[in-house]
C-alpha positions as CSV (number, residue, x, y, z in Angstrom):
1,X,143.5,75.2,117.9
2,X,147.0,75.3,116.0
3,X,146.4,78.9,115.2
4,X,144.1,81.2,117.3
5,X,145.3,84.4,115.2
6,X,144.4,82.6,112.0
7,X,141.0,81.4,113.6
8,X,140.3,85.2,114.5
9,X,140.9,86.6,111.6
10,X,138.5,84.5,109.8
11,X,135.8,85.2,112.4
12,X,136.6,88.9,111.7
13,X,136.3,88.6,107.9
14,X,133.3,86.8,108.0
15,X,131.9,89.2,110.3
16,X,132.8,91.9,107.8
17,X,131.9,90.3,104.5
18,X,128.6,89.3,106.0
19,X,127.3,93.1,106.1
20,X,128.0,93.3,102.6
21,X,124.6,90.9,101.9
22,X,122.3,94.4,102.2
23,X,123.9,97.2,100.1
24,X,122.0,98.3,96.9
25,X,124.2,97.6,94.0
26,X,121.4,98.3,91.6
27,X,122.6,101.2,89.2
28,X,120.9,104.9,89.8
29,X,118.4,105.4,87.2
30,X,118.5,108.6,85.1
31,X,118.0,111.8,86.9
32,X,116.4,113.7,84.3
33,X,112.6,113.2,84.7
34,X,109.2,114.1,83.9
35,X,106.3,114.1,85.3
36,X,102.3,114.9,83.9
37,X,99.1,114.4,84.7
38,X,95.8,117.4,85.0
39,X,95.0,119.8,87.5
40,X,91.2,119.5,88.7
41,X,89.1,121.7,90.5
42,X,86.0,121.2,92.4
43,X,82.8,123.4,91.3
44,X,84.3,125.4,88.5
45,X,84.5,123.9,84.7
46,X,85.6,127.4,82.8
47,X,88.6,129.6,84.0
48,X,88.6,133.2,83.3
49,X,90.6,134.6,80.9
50,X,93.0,136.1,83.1
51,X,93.7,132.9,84.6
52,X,97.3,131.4,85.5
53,X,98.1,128.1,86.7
54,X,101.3,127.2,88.3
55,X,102.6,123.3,88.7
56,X,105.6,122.7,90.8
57,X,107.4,119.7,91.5
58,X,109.3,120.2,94.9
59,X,111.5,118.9,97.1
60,X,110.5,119.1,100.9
61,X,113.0,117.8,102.9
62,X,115.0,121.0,103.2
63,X,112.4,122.6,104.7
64,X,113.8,121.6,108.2
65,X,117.3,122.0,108.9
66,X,118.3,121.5,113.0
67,X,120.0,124.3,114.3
68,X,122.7,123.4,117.1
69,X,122.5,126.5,120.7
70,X,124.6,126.5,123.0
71,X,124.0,125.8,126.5
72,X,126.3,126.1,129.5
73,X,128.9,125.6,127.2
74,X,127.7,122.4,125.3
75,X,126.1,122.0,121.9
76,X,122.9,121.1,122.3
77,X,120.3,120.1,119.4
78,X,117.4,122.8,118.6
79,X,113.9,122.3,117.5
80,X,114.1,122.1,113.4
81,X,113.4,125.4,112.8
82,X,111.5,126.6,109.1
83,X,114.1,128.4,108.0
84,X,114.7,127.3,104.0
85,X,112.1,126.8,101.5
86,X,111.4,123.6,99.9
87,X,113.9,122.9,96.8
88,X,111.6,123.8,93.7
89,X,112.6,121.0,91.0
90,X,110.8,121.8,88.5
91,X,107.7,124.5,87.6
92,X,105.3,125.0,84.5
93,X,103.3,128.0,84.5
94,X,100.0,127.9,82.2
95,X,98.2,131.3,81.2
96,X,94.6,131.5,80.3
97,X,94.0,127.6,80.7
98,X,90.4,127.5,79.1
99,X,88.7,124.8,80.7
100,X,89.4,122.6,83.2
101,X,90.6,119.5,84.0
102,X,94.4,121.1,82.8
103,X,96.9,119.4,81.5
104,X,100.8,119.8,82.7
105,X,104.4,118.5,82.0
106,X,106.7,119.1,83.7
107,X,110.3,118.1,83.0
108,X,112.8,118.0,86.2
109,X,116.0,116.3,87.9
110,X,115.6,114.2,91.3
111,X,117.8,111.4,92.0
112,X,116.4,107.4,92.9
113,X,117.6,108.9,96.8
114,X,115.3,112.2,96.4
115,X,112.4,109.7,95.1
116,X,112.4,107.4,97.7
117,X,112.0,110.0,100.1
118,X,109.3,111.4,98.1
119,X,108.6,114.9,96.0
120,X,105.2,116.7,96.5
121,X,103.3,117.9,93.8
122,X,101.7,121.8,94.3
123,X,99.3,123.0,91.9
124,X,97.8,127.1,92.7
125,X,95.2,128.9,90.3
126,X,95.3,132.4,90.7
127,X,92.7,134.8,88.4
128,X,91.5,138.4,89.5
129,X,94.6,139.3,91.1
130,X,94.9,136.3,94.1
131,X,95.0,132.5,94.5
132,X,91.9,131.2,94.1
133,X,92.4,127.7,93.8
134,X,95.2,125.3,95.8
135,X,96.0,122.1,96.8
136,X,95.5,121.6,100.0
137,X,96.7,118.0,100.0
138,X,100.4,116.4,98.8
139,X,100.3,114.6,96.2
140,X,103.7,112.1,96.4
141,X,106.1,111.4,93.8
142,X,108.2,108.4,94.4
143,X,110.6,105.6,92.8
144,X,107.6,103.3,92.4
145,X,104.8,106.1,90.5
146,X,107.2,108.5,89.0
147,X,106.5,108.0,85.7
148,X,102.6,107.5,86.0
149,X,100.5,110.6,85.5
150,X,99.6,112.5,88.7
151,X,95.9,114.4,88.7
152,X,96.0,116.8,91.3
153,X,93.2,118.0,92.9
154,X,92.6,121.7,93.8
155,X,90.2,123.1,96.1
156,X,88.6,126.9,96.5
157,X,90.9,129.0,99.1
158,X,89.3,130.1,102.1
């Protein structure tokens, strides 16, 4: 041991470099993306006339946001409380569809980060003034299926 500083020092750097081993150096993919596929419905081929179908692609992780209280004079974590909407990404809205299954496109921006947490899918069919027709299920977009096409099924509102 001629140099215990010197010794140290290499632990250290070792101990530092070594961490390195799990970042993602891959480069982000492109951020502009789209996504199709058909809406389906159960029980009903032909639409009305008056028919519109709306296709969102939406982010849902802002739907939660942690408010801090105060207690006693310390900052204490809240319950996540609803308080923003999800982040709508992209939309396409169809008018007088004809027949189903229906075709969409929809052309949006989500980063790799937004994919990998995953983007829902919402499809709504609305004729004689309400929504008659929803999903009632998410349907996930992630890094791995983004650009495969996404049927989404709908199902009669109750």
């Amino acid at each position: 041991m001629k140099n215990p500083f010197l010794t140290l020092f290499a632990i250290l750097a070792a101990g530092l470099l070594a961490g390195c081993g799990s970042l993602d150096l891959t480069p982000e993919g492109n951020p502009s993306r789209v996504v199709s596929g058909t809406v389906e419905l159960v029980g009903l081929a032909a639409l009305p006339a008056d028919a519109v179908v709306v296709v969102r692609v939406v982010d849902p992780t802002r739907a939660t946001v942690p408010q801090p209280t105060t207690i006693m004079g310390q900052v204490t974590p809240k319950e996540p409380e609803m308080s923003q909407p999800p982040t709508v990404l992209g939309e396409q809205t169809i008018r007088n569809p004809g027949q189903a299954p229906v075709p969409y496109r929809i052309e949006y921006t989500a980063t790799d980060e937004q994919l990998r947490r995953g983007l829902n899918i919402e499809a709504r069919i609305a004729f004689g003034g309400r929504v008659q027709y929803s999903n009632q299920n998410s349907f996930a977009i992630v890094l791995a299926n983004f650009s495969d096409p996404h049927p989404v099924l709908v199902n009669a509102v109750r």
